[in-house]
N, C-alpha and C positions, 0 to 999 in steps of 0.2 A: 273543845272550843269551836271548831268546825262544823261540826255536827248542830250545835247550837245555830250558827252561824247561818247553815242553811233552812233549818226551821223557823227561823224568823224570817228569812227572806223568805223564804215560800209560804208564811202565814203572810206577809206584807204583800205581795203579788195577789193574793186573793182576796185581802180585803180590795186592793185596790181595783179590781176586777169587780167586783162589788158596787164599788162605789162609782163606775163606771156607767155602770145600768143602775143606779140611784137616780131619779125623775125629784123634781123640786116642785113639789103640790101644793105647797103656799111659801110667800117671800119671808123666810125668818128677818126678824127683826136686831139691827146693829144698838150695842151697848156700847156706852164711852165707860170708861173706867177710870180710874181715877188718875191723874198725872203722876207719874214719876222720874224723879231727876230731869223735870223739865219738858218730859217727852207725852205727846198723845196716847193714847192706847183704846182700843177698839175693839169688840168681842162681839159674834153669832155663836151661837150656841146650837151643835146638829148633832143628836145622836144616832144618824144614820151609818156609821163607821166608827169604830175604836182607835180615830183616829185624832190629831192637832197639827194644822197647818198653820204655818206664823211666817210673817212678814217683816221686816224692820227696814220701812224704807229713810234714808239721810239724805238730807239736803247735802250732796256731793256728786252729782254730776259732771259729765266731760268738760260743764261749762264755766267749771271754775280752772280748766287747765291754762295754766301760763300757753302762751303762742308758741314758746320754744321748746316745751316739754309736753304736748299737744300727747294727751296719752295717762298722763301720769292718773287720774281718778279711776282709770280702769285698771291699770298697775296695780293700784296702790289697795284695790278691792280686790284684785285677783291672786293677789300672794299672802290674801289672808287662811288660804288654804292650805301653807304651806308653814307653816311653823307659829306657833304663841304660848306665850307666860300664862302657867295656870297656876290653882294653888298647889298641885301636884308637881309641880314641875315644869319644864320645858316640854313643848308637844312639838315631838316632828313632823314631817310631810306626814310620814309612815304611820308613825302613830294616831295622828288627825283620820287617814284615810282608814285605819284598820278598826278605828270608833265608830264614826261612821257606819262601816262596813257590820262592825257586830249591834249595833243599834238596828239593822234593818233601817237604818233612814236615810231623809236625802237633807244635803245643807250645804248651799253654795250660794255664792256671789254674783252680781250682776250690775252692770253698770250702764246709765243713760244717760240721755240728753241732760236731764233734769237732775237725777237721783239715783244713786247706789241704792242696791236691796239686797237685803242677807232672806231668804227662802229656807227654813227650818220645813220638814214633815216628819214625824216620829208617829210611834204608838202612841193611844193616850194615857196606858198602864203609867202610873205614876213613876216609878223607878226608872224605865226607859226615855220617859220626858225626860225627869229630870236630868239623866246623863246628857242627853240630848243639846237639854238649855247650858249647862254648866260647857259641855264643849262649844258650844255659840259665843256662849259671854267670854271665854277665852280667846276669841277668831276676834270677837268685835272690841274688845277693849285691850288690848297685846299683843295685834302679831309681831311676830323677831323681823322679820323683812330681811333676810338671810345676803347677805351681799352674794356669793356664790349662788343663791337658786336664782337672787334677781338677774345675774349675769345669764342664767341660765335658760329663765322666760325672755327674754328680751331680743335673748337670739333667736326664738322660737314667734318671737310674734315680728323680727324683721323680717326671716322668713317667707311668714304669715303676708306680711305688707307687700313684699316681693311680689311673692303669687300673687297678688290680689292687681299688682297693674297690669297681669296679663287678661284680665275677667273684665270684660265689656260694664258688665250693670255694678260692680267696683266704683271701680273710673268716675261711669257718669254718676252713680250716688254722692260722691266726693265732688265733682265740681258743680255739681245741683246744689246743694246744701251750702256751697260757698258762694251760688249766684244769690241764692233765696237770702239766705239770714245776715249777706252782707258783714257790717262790722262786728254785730253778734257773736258771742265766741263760738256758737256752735257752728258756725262755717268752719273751722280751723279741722282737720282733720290728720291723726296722726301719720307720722312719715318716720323713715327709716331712721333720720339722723333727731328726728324731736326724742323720738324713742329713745335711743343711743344718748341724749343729755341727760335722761331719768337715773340719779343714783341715791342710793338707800336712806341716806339722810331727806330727799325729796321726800321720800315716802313715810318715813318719820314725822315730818311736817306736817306734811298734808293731812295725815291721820289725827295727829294733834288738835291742829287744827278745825276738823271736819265733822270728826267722830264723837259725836259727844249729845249731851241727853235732850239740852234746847235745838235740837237738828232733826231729831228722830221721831218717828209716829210706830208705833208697835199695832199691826194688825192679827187676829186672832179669829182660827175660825175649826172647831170640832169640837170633841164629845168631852169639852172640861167646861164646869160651872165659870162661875164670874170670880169666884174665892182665887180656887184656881188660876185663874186666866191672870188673876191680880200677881200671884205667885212668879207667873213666868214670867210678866214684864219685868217683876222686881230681882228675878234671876240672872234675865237676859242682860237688865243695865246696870247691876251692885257696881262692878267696876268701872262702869264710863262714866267720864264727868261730867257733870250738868251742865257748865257750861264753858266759855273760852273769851280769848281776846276776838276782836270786831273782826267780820268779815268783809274784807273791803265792796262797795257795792257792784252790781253788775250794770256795764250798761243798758241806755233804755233797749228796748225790741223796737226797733222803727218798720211801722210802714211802708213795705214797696212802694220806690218810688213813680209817677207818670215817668216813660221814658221811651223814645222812639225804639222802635224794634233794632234798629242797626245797634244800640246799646243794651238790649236783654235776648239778644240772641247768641248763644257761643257755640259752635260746632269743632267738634273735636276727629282729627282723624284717627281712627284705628280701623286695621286691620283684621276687620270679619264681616261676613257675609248680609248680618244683619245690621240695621240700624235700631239704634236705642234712643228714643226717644222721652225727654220729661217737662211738665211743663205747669208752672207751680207758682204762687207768691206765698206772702205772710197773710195767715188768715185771725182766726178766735181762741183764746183760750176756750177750756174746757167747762167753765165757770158763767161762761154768757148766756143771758137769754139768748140769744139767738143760735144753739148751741144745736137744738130739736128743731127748729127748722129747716137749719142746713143739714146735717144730720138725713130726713128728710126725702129731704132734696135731690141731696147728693145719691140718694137710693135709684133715683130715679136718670139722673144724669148720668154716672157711672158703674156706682156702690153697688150695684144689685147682680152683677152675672148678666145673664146671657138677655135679662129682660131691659138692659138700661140702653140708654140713648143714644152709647158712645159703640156699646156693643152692635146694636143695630145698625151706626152710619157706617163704621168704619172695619165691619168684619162680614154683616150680613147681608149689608148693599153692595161692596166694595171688594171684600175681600182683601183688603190692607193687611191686616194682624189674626191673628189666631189669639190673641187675648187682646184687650184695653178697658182702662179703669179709672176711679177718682176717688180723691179719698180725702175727708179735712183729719188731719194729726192733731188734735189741739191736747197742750197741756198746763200746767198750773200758770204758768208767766209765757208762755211761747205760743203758738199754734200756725201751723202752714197747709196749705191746702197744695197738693197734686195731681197730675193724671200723666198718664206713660200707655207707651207701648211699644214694641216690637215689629220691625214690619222689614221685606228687601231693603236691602242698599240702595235699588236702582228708586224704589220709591217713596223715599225718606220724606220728598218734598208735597207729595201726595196726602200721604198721609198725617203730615205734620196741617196741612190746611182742609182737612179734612173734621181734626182732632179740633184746630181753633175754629172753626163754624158753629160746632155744635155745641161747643162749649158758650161760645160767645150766643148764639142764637136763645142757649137755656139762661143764661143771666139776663138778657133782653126778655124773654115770654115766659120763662118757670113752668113749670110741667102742665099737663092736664088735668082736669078736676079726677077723669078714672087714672091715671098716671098716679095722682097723689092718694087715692084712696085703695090702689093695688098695693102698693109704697108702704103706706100705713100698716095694712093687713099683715105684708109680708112680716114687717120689724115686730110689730107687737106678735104675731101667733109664731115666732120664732125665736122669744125672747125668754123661755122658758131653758132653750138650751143653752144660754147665757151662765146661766146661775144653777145648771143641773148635778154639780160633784162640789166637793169645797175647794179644790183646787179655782175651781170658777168663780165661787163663793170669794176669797181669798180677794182673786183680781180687782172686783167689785169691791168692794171691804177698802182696798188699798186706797182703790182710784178715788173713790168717793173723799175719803179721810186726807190724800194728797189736796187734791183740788178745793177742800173747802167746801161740801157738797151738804146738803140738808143729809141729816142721816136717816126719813125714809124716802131716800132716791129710788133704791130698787121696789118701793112698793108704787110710787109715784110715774117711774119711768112708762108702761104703755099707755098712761092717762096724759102722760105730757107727749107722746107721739100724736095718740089720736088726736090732739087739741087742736094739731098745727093745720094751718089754713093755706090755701093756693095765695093769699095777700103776702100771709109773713114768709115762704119761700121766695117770692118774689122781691119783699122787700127787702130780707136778709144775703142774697145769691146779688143783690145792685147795689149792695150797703159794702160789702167786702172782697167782691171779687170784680176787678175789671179788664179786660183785654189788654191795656197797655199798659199794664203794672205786672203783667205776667212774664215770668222770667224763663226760656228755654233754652234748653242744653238737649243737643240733638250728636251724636256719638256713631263713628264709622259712616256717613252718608257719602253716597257715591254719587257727582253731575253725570246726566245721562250727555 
């Protein structure tokens, strides 16, 4: 069994190696496949590898956690690793991990903003898939949610939370995301005692509740036909239910408000050397035209390394920071735009109006016409590394089919970069982003 054991893993290590230095020489094209038990499903097809990577993202995000159990959808997805009802019987941690383990595959959980994702990658040898999907569909449709192992994680992720108030860029991610999203529930951020409320019947619930086939999109991307491909969704979801009772709504996402600086500024004291600096509002889903403009843009303001705008004032003129950046996050219903950096203590306040000039200066004048077409060059002749293994493949596949995305986006995407004009970054950067709706949280700064 060992011997087996290592042979598959060291055949799996080398495809993966393999598929590593795999180049992507034309955009394969996405298949919808047929619905089942209510769910999406989605298929590329790459015989570049003997391999299947699968996705199964659920609408169950951190953002349907209660405020006082702040926690629980990452909970309630990460002790599906840890025991579930099969047809064989009961599967323990042990037994889940030593499957796995002789499968040569990888299959875990994952939890966001938005949406939990179970990440299946097996061989595409039929018999090793299907072990593969058959222990999936046992994780996603029955974990036991063990009262003694959840005593067990829980002590491990207060722990976790412990440590994490001694870590500077912790801290301020946590009260960033509570200035930004406001009453949104994705401000709420787990805490030692929300954790400490979560017990086994939560996660019963919530599973109930969450996990089920009108919530699910099944993505699919390696070396099985469409027959196939149909095979494993209808594997992966025999047992979850199609659908449930209502899920109560979310609130709206609102709009940073206009508001004087003395009310979106918070400065936090901690004890280190450096200051941590962020500075951010509510920007675009992922879904907007004005998506590729900013996009863009933002290449040019921050997004880009060492050529962008933010880099040049406040590291290469300056010498503020050894890094600073921008980035818009948009996804299905949310999207935020930020920029951060690191810089002395003693010159927090430096740097902090440093970082609003040039930002505010770019949503006032928008890049330059060679700015924008450096911009362009760089995203599109670099865009091939995007989508060069199927694990890449996979991401893409996902995101498109989450967001509601035309399904030839990847064949679409350098043609909708090149399209964007110095007008529409300009108009898109003074449509969504303005200086006094920006929310900062500036962390450890020292008055000289």
């Amino acid at each position: 069994m060992l011997q087996n054991k290592l042979i598959k893993q060291a055949y799996l290590a080398m495809v993966l190696m393999v598929g590593l230095s795999t180049s992507a020489h034309a955009i394969l094209p996405i298949e919808k496949l047929d619905s089942f038990k209510g769910a999406q499903a989605y298929l590329v097809q790459t015989k570049a590898l003997p391999m299947v990577d699968i996705e199964v993202s659920i609408d169950a995000g951190d953002r349907y956690d209660p405020a006082s159990k702040s926690g629980l959808a990452s909970v309630a997805a990460q002790l599906m690793n840890y025991g579930a009802k099969s047809d064989k019987g009961l599967l323990t941690e042990a037994q889940i991990a030593d499957e796995i383990a002789d499968l040569g595959a990888n299959l875990g959980m994952s939890v966001g903003g938005e949406r939990a994702t179970m990440r299946i990658r097996t061989l595409s040898r039929k018999d090793l898939r299907d072990r593969a999907v058959q222990l999936a569909s046992a994780m996603l449709s029955a974990p036991t949610y063990d009262a003694k192992i959840l005593v067990r994680e829980k002590q491990r992720m207060t722990t976790a939370l412990r440590e994490s108030e001694t870590k500077p860029e912790a801290v301020l991610d946590r009260r960033f995301r509570k200035s930004v999203y406001g009453n949104y529930p994705l401000a709420n951020s787990p805490t030692v005692q929300s954790i400490a409320n979560i017990n086994a019947t939560d996660l019963q619930q919530f599973h109930k509740q969450f996990y089920r086939g009108d919530r699910m999109i099944v993505s699919i991307v390696g070396d099985v036909s469409k027959a196939e491909a149909a095979e494993i969704v209808q594997g992966l979801l025999q047992k979850v239910p199609q659908s449930g009772s209502p899920v109560a709504k979310l609130p709206e996402f609102e709009r940073s408000p206009v508001e004087p600086l003395s009310q979106r500024e918070v400065s936090i004291p901690f004890d280190t050397q450096q200051a941590h600096i962020a500075m951010g509002m509510t920007a675009v889903t992922r879904s907007n035209p004005d998506y590729f403009p900013l996009l863009v843009g933002n290449y040019v303001l921050g997004g880009g390394g060492f050529v962008s705008r933010l880099m040049s004032e406040v590291r290469e003129k300056r010498g503020l920071a050894y890094s600073v950046s921008s980035y818009f996050a948009p996804g299905k219903d949310v999207g935020i735009f930020q920029a951060g950096l690191q810089t002395k203590s003693d010159q927090a306040a430096l740097a902090l109006e440093v970082l609003s000039t040039t930002i505010a200066q770019f949503i006032a004048n928008g890049p330059t016409q060679t700015e924008l077409e450096a911009a362009k060059a760089n995203l599109m002749n670099g865009y091939p590394l995007r989508i060069d293994n199927n694990r890449k493949l996979l991401d893409n596949v996902s995101s498109i089919a989450w967001n509601n995305l035309p399904l030839d986006t990847m064949e679409t995407w350098t043609k909708q970069v090149e399209a964007v004009s110095l007008e529409q970054v300009r108009a898109a950067f003074q449509q969504y982003l303005a200086m006094d709706r920006m929310k900062i949280v500036i962390l450890g700064a020292k008055n000289k």
